[in-house]
C-alpha positions as CSV (number, residue, x, y, z in Angstrom):
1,X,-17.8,53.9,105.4
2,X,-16.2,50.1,104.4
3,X,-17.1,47.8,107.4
4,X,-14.2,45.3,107.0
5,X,-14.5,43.9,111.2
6,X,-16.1,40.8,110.4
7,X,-14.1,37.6,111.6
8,X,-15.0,35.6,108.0
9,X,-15.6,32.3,110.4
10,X,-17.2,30.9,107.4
11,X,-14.3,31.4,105.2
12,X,-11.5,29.5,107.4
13,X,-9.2,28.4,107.3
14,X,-8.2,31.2,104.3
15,X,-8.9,33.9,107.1
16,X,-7.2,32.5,109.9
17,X,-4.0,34.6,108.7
18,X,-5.6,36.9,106.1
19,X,-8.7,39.0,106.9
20,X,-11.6,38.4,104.7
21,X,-12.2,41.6,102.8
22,X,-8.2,40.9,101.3
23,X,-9.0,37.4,100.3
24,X,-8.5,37.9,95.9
25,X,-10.8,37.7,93.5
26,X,-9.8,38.5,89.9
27,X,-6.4,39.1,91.4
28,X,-7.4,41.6,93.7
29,X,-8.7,42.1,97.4
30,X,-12.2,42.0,97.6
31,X,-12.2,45.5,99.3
32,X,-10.3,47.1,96.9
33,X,-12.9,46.4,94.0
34,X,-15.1,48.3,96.4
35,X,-13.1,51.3,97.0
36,X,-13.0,51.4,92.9
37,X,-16.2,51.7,92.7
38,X,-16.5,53.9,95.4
39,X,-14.1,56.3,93.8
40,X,-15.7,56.0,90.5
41,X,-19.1,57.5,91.7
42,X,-17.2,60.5,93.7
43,X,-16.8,58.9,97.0
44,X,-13.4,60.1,98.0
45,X,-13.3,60.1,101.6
46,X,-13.6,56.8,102.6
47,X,-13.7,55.7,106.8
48,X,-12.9,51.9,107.4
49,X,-13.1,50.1,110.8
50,X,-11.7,46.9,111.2
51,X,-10.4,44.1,114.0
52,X,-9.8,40.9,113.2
53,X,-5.9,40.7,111.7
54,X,-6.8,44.5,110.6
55,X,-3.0,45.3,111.3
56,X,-3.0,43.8,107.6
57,X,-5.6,45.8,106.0
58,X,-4.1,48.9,107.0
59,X,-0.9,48.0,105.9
60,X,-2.1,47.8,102.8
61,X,-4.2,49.9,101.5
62,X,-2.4,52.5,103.8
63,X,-3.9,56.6,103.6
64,X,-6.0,55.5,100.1
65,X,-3.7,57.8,97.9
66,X,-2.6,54.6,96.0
67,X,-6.2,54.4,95.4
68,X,-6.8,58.0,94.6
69,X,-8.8,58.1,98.1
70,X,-8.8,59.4,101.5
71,X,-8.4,56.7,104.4
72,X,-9.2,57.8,107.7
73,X,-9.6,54.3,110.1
74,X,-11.4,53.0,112.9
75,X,-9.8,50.2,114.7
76,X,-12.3,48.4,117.0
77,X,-9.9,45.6,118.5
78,X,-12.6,43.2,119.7
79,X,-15.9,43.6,116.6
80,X,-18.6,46.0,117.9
81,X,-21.0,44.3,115.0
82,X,-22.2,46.7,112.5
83,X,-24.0,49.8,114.3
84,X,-21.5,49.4,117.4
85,X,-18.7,49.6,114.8
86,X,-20.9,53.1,112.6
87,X,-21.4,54.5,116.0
88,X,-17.2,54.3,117.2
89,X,-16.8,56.3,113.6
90,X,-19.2,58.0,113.9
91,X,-17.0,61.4,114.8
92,X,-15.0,60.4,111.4
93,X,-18.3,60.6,109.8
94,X,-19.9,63.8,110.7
95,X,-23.1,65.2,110.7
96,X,-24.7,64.5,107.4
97,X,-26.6,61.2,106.2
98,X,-23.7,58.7,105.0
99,X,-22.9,55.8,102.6
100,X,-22.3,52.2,104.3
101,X,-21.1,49.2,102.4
102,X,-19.2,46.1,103.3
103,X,-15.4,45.3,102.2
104,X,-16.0,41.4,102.0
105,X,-18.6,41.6,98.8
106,X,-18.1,41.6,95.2
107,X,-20.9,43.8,93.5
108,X,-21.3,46.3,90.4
109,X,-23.2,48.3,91.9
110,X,-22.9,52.1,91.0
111,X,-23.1,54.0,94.3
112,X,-23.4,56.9,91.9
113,X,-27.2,56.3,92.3
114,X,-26.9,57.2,96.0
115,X,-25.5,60.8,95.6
116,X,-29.0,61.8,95.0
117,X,-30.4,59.9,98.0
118,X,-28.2,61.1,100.4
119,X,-28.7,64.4,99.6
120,X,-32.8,63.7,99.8
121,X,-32.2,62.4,103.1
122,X,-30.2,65.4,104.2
123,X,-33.0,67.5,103.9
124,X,-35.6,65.5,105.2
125,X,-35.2,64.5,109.1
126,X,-38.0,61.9,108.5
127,X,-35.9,59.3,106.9
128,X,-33.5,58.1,108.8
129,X,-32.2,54.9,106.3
130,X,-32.3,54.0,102.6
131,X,-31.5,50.1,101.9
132,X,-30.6,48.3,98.4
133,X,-31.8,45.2,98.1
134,X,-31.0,42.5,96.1
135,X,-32.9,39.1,94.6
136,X,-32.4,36.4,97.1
137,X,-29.4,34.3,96.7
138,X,-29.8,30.1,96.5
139,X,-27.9,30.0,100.4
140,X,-30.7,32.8,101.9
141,X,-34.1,31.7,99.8
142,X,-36.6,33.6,102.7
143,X,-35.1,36.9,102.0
144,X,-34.9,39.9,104.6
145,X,-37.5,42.4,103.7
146,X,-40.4,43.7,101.5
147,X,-40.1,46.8,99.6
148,X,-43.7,48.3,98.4
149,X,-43.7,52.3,97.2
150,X,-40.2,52.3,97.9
151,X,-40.7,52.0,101.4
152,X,-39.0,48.8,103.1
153,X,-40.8,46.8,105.7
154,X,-40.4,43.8,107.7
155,X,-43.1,40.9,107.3
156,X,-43.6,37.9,109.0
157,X,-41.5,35.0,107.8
158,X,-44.2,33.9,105.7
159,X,-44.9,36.5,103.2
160,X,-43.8,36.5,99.7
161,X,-41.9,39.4,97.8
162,X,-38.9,39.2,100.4
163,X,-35.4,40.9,99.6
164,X,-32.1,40.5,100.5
165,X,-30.5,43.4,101.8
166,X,-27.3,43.9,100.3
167,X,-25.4,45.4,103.2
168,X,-25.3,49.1,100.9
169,X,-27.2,51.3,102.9
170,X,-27.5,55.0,103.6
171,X,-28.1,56.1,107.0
172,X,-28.7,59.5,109.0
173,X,-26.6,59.9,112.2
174,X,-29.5,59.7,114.6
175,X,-30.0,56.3,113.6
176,X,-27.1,55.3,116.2
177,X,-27.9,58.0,119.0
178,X,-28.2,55.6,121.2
179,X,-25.2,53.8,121.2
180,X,-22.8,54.2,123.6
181,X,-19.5,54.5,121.3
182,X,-17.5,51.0,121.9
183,X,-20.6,49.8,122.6
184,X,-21.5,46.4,120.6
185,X,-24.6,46.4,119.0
186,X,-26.4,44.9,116.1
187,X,-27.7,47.2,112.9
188,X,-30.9,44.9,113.1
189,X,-33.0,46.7,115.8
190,X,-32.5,49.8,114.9
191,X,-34.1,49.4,111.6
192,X,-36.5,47.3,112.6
193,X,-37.5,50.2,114.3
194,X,-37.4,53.0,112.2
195,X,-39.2,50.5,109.6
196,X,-42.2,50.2,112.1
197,X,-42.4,53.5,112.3
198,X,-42.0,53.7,108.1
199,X,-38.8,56.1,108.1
200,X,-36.9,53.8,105.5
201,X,-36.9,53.9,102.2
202,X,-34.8,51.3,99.5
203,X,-34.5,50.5,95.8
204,X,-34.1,46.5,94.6
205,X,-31.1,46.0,92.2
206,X,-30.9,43.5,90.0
207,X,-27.4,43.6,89.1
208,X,-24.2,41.7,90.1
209,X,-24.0,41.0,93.8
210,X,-21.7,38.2,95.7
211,X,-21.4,37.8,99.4
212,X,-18.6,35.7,99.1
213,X,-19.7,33.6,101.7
214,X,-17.3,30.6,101.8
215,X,-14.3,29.6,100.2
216,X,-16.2,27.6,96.9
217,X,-18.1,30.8,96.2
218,X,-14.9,33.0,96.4
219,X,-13.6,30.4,94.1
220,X,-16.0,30.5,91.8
221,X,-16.0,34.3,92.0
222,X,-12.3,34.6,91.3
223,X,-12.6,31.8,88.1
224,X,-15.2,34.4,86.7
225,X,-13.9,37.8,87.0
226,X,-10.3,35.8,85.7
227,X,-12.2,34.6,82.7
228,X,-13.8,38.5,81.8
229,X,-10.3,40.0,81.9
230,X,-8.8,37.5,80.0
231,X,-11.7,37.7,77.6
């Protein structure tokens, strides 16, 4: 799943009339150099939800076939934030532990190295969530979590070690059980949760990863990947 239902308020005015995750970089939408990635480790079937202005997003990457995927979409209208929004998909989704990552990043990641993971988690009921994290970026020094053993935990505020998480994450289906669909609800609790109770696992990657936070970094983002192709 793509969750492109973010507003982008730090990115206005460019997203007052064009929805974040189809802001350019390199001359392309942000979200497509995610479903290229996607496609390149295997993931075919791709869901996406969106709402703000996501008329436009739909419009153009249409069923995925230009894309050599498989679109299926999940229109929210008003944002359920990110577990609301998994949880309305979640019948386009199915049964099995799934793939999450957002449409308004740039990153090399290779999701390839989450075939293996999902497929761990499908056959054991214990872990419910597997997080990458990154190094912290200059705009989020204090991080989001430890990771120790390859187990991710939450410290106090304080403690040193802290992760970003990237926003790639795999999760198993009865992480959002609760959730009403259309329901709005934060991804934050949950896994605070299921960390407490040491049911998620994550890796740290070191590689390329941009949250394209405001218009200078989407700026600079779009200068660079420019400069590789005409390199």
């Amino acid at each position: 799943m793509i969750l492109a239902a973010g507003l982008g308020e730090r990115m206005r005015p460019l997203t007052e009339h064009t929805p974040k995750p189809l802001l350019e970089a390199g001359g392309r939408p942000l979200i497509e150099w995610q479903i290229e990635r996607l496609r390149a480790a295997g993931f075919g079937e791709l869901v996406i939800n969106h709402a703000h202005l996501g008329e436009q997003i739909e419009t153009r990457l249409g069923d995925g076939r230009r894309l050599g995927v498989a679109i299926a979409w999940s229109p929210e209208g008003t944002p359920l934030e990110t577990a609301g929004g998994i949880a309305k998909a979640a019948h386009l989704l199915g049964p099995a532990p799934f793939l999450v990552t957002n449409g308004d990043v740039y990153c090399e990641y290779d999701y390839a190295r989450l075939v293996p993971v999902l497929a761990a988690m499908a056959a054991d009921p214990g872990r419910l969530a597997h997080l990458v994290l990154v190094d912290n970026p200059a705009h989020h020094p204090g991080g989001d979590f430890t990771l120790a053993d390859g187990r991710v935990a939450a410290p106090p505020t304080h403690a040193v070690g802290r992760l970003t998480f990237s926003g790639i994450g795999c999760y198993r289906p009865e992480l959002f059980a609760g959730i009403v669909p259309g329901e709005r609800a934060k991804l934050a609790p949950l896994l605070l949760a299921a960390m407490a109770a040491g049911r998620v696992t994550g890796e740290h990657y070191a590689g390329r990863w941009e949250d394209v936070g405001t218009p200078a970094r989407l700026a600079a983002l779009d200068e660079e990947l420019h400069d590789r192709i005409a390199a």
